[in-house]
N, C-alpha and C positions, 0 to 999 in steps of 0.2 A: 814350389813357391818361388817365384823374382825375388823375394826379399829384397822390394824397394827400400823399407824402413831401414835407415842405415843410424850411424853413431859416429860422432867424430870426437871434439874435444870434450872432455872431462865436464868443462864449465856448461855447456851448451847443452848436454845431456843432463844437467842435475838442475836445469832450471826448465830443460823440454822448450828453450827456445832453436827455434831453426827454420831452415826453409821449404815450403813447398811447390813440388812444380808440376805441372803441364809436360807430359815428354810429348815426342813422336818420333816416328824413326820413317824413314829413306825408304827402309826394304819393305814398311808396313804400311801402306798408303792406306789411308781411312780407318786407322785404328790409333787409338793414343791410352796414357798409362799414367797413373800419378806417380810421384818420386817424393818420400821423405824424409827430408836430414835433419839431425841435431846437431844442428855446428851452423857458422856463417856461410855466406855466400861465397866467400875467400878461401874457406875452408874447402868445401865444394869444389871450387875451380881446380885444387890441385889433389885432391884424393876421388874423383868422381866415378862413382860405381855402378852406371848405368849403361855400361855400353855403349852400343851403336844406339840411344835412343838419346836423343836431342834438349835440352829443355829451351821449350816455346815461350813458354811466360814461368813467371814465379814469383812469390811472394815471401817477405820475412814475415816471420809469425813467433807468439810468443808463446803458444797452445800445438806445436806439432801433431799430438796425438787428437787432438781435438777435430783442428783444421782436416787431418787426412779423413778421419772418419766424416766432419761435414761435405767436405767435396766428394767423395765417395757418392756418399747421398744424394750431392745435387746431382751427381750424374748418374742416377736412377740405380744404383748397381751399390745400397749401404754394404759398410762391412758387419759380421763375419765372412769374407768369400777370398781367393787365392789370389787379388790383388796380380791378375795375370790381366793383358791388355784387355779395349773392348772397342769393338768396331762402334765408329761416333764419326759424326761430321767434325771437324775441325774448329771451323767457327761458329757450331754450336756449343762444343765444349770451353770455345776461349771465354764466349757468354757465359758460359754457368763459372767458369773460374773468374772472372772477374767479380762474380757477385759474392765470391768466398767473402772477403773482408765482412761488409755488410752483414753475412747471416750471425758471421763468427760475432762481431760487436755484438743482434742482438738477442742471440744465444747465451752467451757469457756475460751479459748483463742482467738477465732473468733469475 
């Protein structure tokens, strides 16, 4: 398993707010990976546990566990599965993360 889902501070973990992201990486041309933190985006820049994979776009979120399982979904591939990359076009994926907000609003408003 990547064990993208990561944990940072105390606070950010006991409310499941944090960020998610869009990776990609250099060495992996046409494959991309989501990335889950419980902590800020500050937080992130200096504890970041993804390696060589890049974050492309990314969002704060106030539903981490929510969020990664919805974009999971959008990108055809729901969880339970090893959250290991998936060969995807690029700017099809930034499409479907851009709609993450969106499903999340009106998912958790149901």
């Amino acid at each position: 398993m990547w064990g993208w889902k990561k944990n940072a501070s105390r606070d950010a973990s006991a409310t499941n707010a944090g960020v998610i992201g869009l990776l990609t990486n250099p060495n992996q041309p046409g494959f991309i990976n989501v990335g889950a933190w419980n902590g800020s985006i500050e937080e992130l820049g200096t504890n970041y546990p993804w390696g060589d994979w890049k974050l492309e776009r990314y969002r704060n979120i106030e539903e981490v566990d929510v969020a990664e399982s919805v974009i999971w979904e959008l990108l055809g591939r729901p969880l339970p599965h090893d959250r290991n990359p998936i060969e995807m076009d690029l700017d099809k994926a930034k499409e479907v993360f851009r709609s993450l907000i969106y499903v999340l609003r009106e998912r958790l408003v149901k």
